[in-house]
N, C-alpha and C positions, 0 to 999 in steps of 0.2 A: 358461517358467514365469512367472506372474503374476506383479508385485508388488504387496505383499508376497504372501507366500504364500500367507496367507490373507485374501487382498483379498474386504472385504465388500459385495454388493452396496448395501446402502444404510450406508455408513459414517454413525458417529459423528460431529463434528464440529465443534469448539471454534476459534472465530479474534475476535481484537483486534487492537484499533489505537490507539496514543497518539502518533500523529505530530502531534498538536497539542493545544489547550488540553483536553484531554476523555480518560476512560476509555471506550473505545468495546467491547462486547460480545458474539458472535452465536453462537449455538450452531444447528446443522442436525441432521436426521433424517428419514429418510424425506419426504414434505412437509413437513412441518412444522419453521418457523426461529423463535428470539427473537431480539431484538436488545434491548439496551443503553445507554444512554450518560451516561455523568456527567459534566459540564462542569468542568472545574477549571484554574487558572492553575497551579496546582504541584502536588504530592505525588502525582504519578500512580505511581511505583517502592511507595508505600506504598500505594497504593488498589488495583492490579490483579491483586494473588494474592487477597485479600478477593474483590473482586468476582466470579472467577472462580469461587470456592471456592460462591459464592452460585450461581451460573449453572449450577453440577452438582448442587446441591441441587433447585435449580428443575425440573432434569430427572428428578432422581431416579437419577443416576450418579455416579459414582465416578473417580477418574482413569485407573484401571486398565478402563476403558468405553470408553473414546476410542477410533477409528481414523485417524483424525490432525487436525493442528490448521494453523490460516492464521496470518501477522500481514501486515503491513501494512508495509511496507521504504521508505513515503516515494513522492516527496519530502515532506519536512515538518518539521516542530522536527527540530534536532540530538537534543536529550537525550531527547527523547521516543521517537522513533524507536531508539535506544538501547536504551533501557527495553525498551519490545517483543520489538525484537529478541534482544536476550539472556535473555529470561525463555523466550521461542519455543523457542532452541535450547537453554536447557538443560533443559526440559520433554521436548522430544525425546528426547535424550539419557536421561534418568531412566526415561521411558516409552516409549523405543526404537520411537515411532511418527515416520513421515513428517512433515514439517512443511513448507509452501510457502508463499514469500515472494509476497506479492501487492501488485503499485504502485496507487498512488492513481491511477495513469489507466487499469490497467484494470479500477479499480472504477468511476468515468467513465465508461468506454466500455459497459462492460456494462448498467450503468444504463440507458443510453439505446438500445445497441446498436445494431452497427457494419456491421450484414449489408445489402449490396448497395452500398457506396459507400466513400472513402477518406474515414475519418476522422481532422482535426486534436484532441485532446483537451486543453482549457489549464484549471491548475490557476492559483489566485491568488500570487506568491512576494512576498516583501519589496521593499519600497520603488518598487512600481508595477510591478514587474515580474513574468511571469508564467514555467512551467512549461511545454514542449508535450512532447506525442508524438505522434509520427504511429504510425496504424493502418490494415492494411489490411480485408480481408472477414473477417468474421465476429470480426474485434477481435483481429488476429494483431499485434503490435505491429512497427514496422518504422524503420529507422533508430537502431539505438543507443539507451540508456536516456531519451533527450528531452534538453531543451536550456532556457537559460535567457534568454529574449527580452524585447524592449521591445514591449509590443502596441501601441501607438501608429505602431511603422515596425517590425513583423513583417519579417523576411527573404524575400526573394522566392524562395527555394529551400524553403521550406516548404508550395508548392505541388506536390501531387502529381497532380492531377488534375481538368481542368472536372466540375465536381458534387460535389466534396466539401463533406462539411461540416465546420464549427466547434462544438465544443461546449465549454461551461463561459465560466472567469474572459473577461470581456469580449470573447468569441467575434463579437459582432454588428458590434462596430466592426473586428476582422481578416478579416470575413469581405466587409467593401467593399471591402478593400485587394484582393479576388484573386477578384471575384464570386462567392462559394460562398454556401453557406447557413448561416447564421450562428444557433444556440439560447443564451443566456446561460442559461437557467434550467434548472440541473442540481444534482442534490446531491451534496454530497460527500463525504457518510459515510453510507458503507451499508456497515456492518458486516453486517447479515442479507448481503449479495450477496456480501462476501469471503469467508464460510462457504460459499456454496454455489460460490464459485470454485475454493474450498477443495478441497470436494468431488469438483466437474469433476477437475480436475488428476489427485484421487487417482486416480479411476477411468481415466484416460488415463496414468497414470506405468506405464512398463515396468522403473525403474529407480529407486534410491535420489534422490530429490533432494538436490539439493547444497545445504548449509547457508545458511540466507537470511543476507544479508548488507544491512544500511544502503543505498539508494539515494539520496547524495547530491549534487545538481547545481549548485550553486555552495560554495565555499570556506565556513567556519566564519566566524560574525563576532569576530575575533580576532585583537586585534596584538598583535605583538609588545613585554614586555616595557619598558619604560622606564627601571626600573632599574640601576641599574649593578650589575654582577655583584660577587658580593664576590671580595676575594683571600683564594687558596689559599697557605696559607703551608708550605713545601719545613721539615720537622723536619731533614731533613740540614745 
């Protein structure tokens, strides 16, 4: 038996992304996809049910229309990603439609697409450092959720193979380190393509997906406390 049951050939298809400075928005159908994006340093938990509410108008549906919906699980902002995230699953939930978690590298890879060769995919991360994953044919991702490297002296085990290529954050300078072919110029918000990744999946799922979860690759930027704990004073 299908999933779901009543799996539509050309699903509905609502997916965002606020893993970074931006409300990003793309609705799919049949051919036809919109996309979205509104830049913003804060208030994305308040701007992204408005906007979406906007984005079923646009369509002329309703939430009860949908056949399921994407977000976007990172790597990227801690809170951002957050956001998303939990508005995704309890949208699901309410609307007891599928919902599929999709990474910023294989919205990357699809972008560019990964058919015929091993692709490294590097996102840009904090303080010069960058995000990879490696992918194999057709942008099947391979080794674990990616890693968090110095592109200046990349690890020499992130070679997978003569002729791969590099694509994204300062691809061209890793891509001498291990003679491959190296493209820097890639975007990295395509919300139109995680709808229609969106899409892909549904039509491929024989099976409930498992709730998207945060894809985060290094630690929160966060110490610990400074102050001294207060005392607890014993009434006995």
């Amino acid at each position: 038996m299908p999933f779901p049951d009543d799996k539509r050939q050309d699903p509905k298809v609502l997916a965002f992304d606020t893993s970074g400075p931006f409300v990003s928005i793309a609705a799919t159908w049949q051919t036809d996809t919109t996309e979205r994006v509104e830049d913003m340093a804060r208030g994305q938990a308040e701007a992204l049910f408005p906007l979406l509410e906007e984005e079923l108008a646009r369509w002329k549906w309703t939430w009860s229309d949908l056949d399921a919906l994407g977000v976007v699980v990172g790597p990227g902002n801690f809170t951002g990603i957050r956001i998303s995230v939990s508005a995704a699953r309890g949208l699901a939930l309410a609307l007891d439609i599928p919902v599929f978690g999709i990474t910023n590298f294989e919205n990357a890879c699809g972008h560019v697409g990964g058919v015929g060769r091993s692709t490294l995919v590097s996102l840009p991360a904090p303080r010069g450092m960058a995000y990879v994953q490696a992918f194999g044919h057709d942008c099947e991702p391979r080794f674990g959720n990616g890693r968090l490297i110095d592109p200046a002296n990349p690890p020499k085990d992130l070679q997978m193979s003569f002729g791969m290529s590099i694509i994204g954050h300062r691809a061209e300078e890793m891509a001498q380190k291990f003679e491959a072919h190296g493209c820097d110029d890639i975007s990295e918000r395509q919300t139109g393509l995680i709808a229609a990744i969106a899409a892909r999946k549904y039509h491929e799922a024989s099976a409930p997906p498992p709730p998207p979860a945060p894809l985060y690759i290094r630690p929160a930027d966060a110490a610990p406390s400074r102050d001294v704990a207060p005392v607890i004073l014993d009434d006995a």
